[in-house]
C-alpha positions in Angstrom: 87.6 229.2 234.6 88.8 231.9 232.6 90.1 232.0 229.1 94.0 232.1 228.0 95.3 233.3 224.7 98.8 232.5 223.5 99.9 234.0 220.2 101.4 231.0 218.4 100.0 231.0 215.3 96.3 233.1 216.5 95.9 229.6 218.8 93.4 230.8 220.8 93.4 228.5 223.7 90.2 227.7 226.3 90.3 226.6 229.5 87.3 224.9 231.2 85.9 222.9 233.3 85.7 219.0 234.1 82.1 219.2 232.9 83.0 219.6 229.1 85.1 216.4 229.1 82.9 212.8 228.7 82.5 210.9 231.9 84.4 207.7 230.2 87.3 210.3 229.4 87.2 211.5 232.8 87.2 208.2 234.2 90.1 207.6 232.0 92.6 210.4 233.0 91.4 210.2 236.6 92.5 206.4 236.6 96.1 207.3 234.7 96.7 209.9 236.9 95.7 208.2 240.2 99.2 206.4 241.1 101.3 209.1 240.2 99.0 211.7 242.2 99.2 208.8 245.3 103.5 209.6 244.6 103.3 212.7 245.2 100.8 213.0 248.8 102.9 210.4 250.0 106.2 212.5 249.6 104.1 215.5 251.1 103.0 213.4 254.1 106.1 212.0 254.8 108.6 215.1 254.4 106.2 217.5 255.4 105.8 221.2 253.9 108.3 224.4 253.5 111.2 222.1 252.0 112.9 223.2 248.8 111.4 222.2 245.5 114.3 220.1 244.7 114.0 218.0 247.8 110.8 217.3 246.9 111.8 216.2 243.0 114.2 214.1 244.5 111.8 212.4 246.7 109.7 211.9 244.2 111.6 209.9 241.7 112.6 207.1 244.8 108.8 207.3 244.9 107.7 206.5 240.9 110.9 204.2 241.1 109.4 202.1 243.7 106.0 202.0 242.5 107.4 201.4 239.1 105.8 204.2 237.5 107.8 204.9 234.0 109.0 208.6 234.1 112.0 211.0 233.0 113.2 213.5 235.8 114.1 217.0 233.9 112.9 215.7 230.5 114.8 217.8 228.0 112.3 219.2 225.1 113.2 221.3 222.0 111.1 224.3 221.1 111.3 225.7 217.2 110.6 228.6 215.6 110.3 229.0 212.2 111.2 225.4 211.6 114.6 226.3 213.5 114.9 225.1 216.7 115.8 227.2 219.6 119.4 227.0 221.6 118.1 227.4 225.2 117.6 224.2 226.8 113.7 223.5 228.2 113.1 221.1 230.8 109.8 219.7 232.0 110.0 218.5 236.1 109.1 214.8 234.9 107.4 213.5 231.8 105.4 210.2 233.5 104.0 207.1 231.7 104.9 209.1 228.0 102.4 211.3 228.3 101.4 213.2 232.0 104.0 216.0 232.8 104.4 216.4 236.0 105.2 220.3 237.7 106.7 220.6 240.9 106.4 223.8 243.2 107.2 224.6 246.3 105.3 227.7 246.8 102.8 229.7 249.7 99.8 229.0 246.7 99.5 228.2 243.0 98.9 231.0 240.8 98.0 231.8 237.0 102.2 231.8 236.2 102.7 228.3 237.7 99.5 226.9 235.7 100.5 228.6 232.2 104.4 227.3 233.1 102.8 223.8 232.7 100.0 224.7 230.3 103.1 225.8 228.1 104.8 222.5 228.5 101.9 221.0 227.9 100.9 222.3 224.3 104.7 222.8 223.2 105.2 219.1 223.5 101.3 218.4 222.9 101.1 215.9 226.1 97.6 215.6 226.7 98.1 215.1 230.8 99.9 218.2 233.6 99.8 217.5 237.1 100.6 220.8 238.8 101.6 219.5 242.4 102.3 222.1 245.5 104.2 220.4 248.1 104.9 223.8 250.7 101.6 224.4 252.3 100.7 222.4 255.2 97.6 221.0 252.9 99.1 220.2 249.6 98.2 221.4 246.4 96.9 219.7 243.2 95.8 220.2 240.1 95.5 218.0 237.0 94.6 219.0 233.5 94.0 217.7 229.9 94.9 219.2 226.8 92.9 217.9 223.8 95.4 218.8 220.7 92.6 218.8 218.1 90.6 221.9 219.9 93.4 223.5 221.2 91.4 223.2 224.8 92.9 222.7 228.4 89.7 221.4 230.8 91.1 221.0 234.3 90.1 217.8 235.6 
């Protein structure tokens, strides 16, 4: 997978692959993940592709309500600069369990601005867990990733 640069501070960001991460680890996200990824099939299989996005958000939080799956739908986060924060208002699709943020789309495929949309999320809020989740193509569209805070790294998982 290729490498992403952002300029905060000369991060230098890396992304890779699943075989970088320890098998326990992988185990690990794969397992925290699994329920939430089993949410959002299920919404695909039952509504079907082409809908709007926000159909599909909707449907989604009756489906983490009923499997009790903690979350917060539009989760507000603050970015600063400087130490100040910024006015503009930044919302993540759902922040799940604390810690797996969860991007909807409802798009023909996923590209590199829908991944660095929730990379971004990810290392602004420093959530080690994104679920990138297409619901408009007749096959859906999944992608999960980690982001270790300590090396800066996204591995896709």
């Amino acid at each position: 997978m290729p490498e992403s640069r952002f300029n905060q501070k000369e991060i230098k960001m890396e992304i890779s692959d699943k075989s970088k991460l320890d098998a326990n680890l992988l185990a690990k996200l794969k397992s925290h993940t699994y329920e939430i990824v089993g949410c959002c099939q299920e919404v695909h299989r039952e509504l079907g592709p082409w809908l709007n996005e926000y159909v599909y958000q909707e449907a989604l939080k009756v489906s983490l309500e009923e499997k009790q799956i903690p979350f917060s739908k539009e989760h507000y986060f603050e970015i600063s600069y400087h130490g100040q924060p910024l006015s503009h208002k930044h919302y993540m699709d759902f922040l799940c369990k604390g810690n797996v943020v969860v991007e909807c789309k409802a798009i023909s495929s996923l590209g590199v601005e829908q991944r660095q949309q929730l990379w971004n999320y990810m290392r602004l809020t420093n959530t080690p867990v994104g679920i990138l989740f297409n619901f408009a193509p007749a096959k859906d569209q999944c992608e999960r990733y980690y982001y270790d805070v300590k090396t800066k790294t996204i591995t896709v998982f």
